[in-house]
C-alpha positions as CSV (number, residue, x, y, z in Angstrom):
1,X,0.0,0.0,0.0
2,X,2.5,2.4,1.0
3,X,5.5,0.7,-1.1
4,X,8.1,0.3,1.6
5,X,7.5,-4.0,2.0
6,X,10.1,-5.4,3.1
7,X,11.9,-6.6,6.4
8,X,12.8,-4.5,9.5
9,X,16.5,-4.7,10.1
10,X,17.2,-3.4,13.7
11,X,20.5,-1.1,14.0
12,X,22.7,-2.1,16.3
13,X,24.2,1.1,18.5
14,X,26.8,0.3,20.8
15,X,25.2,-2.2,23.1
16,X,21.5,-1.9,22.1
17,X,19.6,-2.0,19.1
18,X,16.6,-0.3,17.6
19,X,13.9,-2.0,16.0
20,X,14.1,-5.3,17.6
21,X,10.7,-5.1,19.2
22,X,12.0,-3.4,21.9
23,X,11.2,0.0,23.4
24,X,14.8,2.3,24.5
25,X,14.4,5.0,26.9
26,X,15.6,8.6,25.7
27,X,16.0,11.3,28.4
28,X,16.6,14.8,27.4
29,X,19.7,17.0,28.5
30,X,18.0,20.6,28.1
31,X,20.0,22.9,30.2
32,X,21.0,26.1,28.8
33,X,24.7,26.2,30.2
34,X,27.7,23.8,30.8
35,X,28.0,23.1,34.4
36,X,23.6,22.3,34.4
37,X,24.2,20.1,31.5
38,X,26.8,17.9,32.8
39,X,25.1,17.7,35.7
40,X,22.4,16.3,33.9
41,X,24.5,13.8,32.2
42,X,25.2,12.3,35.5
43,X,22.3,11.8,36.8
44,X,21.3,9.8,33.9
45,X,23.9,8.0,33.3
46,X,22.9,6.7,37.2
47,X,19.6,6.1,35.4
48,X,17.8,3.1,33.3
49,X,17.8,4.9,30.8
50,X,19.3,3.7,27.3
51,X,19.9,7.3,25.4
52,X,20.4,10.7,26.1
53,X,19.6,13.7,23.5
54,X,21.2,16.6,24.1
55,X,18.7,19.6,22.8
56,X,21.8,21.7,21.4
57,X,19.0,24.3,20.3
58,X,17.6,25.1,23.9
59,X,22.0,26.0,25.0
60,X,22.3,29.5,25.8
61,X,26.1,29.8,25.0
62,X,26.9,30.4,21.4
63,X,27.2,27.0,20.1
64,X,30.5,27.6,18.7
65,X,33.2,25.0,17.4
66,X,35.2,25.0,20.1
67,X,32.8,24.6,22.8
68,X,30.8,21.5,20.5
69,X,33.8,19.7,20.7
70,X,34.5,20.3,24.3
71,X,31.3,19.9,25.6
72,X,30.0,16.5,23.4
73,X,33.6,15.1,24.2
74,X,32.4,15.7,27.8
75,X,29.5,14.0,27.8
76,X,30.3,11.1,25.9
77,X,32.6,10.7,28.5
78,X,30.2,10.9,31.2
79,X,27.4,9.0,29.6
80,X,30.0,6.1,28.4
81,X,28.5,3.3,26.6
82,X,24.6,5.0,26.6
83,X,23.5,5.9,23.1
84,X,24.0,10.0,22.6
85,X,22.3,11.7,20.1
86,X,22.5,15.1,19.4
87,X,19.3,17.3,18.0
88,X,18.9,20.7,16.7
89,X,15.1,21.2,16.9
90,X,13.9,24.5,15.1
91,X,11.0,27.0,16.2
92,X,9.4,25.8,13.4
93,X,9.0,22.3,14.7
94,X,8.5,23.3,18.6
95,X,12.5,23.8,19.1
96,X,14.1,27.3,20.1
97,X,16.3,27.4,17.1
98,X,15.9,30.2,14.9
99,X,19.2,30.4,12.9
100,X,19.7,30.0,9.0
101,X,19.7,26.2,7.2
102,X,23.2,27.1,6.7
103,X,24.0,27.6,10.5
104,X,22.3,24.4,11.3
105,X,23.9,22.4,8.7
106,X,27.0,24.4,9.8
107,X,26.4,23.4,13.8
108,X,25.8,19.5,12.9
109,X,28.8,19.0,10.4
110,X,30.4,20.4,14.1
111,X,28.9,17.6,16.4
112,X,29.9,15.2,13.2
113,X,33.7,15.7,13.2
114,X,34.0,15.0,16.7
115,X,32.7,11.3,16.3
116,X,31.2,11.4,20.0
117,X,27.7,11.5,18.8
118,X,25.8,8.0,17.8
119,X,22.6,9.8,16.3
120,X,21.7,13.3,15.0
121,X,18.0,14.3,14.3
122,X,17.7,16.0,10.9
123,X,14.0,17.6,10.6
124,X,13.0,15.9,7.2
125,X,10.9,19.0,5.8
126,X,14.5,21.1,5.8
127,X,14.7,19.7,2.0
128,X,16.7,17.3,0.1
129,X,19.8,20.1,-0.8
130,X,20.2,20.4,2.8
131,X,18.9,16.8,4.2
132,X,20.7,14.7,1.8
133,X,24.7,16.3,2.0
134,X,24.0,15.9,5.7
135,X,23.2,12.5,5.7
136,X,25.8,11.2,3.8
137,X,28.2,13.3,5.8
138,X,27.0,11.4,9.1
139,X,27.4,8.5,7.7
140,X,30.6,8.9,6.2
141,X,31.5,9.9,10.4
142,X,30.3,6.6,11.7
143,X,26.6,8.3,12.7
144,X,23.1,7.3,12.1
145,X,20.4,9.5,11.5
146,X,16.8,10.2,12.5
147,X,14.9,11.8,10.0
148,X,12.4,13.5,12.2
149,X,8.5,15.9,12.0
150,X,6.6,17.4,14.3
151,X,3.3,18.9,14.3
152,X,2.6,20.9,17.8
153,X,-1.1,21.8,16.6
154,X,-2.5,18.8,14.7
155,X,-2.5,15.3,14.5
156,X,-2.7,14.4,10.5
157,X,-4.9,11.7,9.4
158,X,-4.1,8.4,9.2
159,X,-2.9,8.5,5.2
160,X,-1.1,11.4,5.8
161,X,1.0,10.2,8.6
162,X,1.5,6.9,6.7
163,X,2.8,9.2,3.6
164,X,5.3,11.1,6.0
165,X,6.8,8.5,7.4
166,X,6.9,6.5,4.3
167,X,8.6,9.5,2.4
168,X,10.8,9.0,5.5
169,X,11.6,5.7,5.0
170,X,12.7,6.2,1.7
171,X,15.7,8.8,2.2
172,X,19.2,7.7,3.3
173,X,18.3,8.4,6.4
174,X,18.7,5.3,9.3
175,X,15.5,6.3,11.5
176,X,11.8,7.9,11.2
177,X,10.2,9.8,13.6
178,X,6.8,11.5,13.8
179,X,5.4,13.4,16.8
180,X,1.9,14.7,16.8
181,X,-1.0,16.8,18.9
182,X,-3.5,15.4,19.6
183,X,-7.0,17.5,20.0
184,X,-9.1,13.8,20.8
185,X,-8.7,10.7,21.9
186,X,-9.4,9.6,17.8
187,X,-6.1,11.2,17.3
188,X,-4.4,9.2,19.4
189,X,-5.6,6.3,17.8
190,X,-4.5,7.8,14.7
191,X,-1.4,8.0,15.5
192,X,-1.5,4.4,17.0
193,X,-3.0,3.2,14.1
194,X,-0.3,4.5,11.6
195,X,2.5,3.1,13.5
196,X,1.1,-0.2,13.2
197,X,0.4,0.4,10.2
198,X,3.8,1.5,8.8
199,X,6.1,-0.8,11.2
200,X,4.2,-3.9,10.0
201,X,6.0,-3.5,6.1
202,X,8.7,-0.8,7.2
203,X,12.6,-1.7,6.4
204,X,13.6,0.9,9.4
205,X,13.2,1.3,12.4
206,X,10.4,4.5,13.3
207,X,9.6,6.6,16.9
208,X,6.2,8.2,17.1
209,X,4.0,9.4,19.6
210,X,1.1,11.3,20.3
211,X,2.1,14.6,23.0
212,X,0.5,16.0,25.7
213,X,-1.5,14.5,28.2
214,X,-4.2,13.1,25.8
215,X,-1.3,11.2,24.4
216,X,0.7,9.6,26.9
217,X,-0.7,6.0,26.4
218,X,1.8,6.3,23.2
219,X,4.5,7.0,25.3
220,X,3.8,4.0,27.7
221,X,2.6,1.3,24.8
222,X,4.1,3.0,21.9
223,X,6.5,-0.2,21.4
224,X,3.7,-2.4,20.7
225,X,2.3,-0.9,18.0
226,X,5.6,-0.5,16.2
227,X,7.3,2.3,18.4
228,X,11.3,1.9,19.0
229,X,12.2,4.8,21.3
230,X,10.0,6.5,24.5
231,X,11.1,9.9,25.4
232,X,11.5,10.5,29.0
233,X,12.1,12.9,31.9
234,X,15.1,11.9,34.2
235,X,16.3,15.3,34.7
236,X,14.1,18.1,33.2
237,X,11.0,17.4,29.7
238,X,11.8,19.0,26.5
239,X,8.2,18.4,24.7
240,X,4.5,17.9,26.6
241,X,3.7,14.6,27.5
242,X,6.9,13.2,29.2
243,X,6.6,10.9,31.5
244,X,8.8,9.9,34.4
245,X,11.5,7.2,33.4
246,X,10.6,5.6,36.1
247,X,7.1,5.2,35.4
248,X,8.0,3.6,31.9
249,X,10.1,1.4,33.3
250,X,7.4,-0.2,35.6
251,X,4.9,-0.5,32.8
252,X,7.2,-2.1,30.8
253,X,7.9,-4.6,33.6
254,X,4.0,-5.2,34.4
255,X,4.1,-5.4,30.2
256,X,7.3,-8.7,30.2
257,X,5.2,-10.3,33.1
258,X,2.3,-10.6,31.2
259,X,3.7,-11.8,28.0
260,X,5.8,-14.0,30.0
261,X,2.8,-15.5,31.3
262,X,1.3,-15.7,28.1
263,X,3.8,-17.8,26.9
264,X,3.6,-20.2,29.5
């Protein structure tokens, strides 16, 4: 239907791997100077959590070269062997980013030549002359790459989700991700519904979820319908909806009971 049949191959990132039918655990690193934000990276790297994504867009400092490649160097050291990924979200996808295409291009090709970061998030709508450069450039550095849209005001229908993500799907890029609003609880099934929908014939793995309160079932049972990563808040949220890692973490152990008792 959507022309994307094939198998899911899960990508294996340092110890884990994404699309194997399991749900990772990102917390967010969103302080806006350095001290706060390797704090931040301690507490969870004490935590459960498999990744960290540091919001590069919500820094105060001037996110110059020098202080990329001291600061990511820092927390790849701190965070050791948990996945890092590094995002620049833009105002225009719920972000605080404002700069030209060429700065963020500019800022990313930064966080690439350091080889510290495991994943970037390139919003798919900044076009293919932008997109496309960048991608093969992270992967000529040994990084994968989530392709990523966000609606803050609508969730699309069904059709049109399947169509984003499926445009998704077919760049270079290693990853999909689509996060929605929800105004109903229809919209959340929406967005349920076209995870299912795309996961069941997609070749890569995909993250979605439904935000806000309205949406958080997505957050806790996202993986089940096709989901590979849960956003979470150890140390401070970055979009509406977060939940407590913690509170993942204990539906996803009520969740292995029960399908451990199901197999029995």
């Amino acid at each position: 239907m959507y022309d994307i049949h094939v198998d899911m191959q899960a990508i294996q990132i340092r110890n884990y791997k994404l699309g194997d039918g399991n749900l990772l655990l990102c917390a967010p690193l969103t302080a806006k100077e350095p001290n706060g934000l390797l704090q931040e990276a301690k507490e969870i790297q004490k935590s459960k959590v498999q990744m960290a994504e540091w919001r590069i867009d919500l820094f105060d400092m001037d996110p110059s070269y020098e202080r990329i490649v001291e600061l990511i160097g820092q927390l790849r050291e701190i965070l050791q062997e948990k996945i890092l990924l590094a995002t620049i979200r833009t105002k225009h996808e719920g972000g605080a980013f404002e700069g030209s295409q060429e700065k963020y291009v500019q800022i990313y090709n930064w966080v690439l030549q350091t080889r510290q970061a495991d994943l970037i998030d390139i919003e798919y709508e900044i076009g293919d002359a932008w997109r496309d450069p960048l991608i093969e450039n992270a992967h000529a550095h040994d990084c994968k790459v989530i392709l990523s849209f966000h609606d803050f005001v609508n969730t699309p229908t069904v059709s049109k989700m399947c169509e984003k993500l499926t445009g998704m799907m077919k760049t270079k890029g290693d990853i999909a991700k689509l996060a929605v609003m929800p105004a109903t609880k229809k919209d959340v099934a929406a967005l349920l519904e076209a995870s299912a929908i795309i996961s069941s014939d997609a070749e890569k793995p995909l993250i979605t979820m439904s935000m806000g309160s309205m949406g958080m079932i997505s957050r806790f049972a996202g993986g089940l319908f096709g989901s590979s990563v849960s956003f979470v808040n150890v140390c401070g949220s970055s979009a509406p909806g977060q939940l407590k890692a913690e509170e993942i973490l204990q539906f996803l152990a009520l969740l292995q009971k029960a399908q451990a008792a199901d197999q029995m």
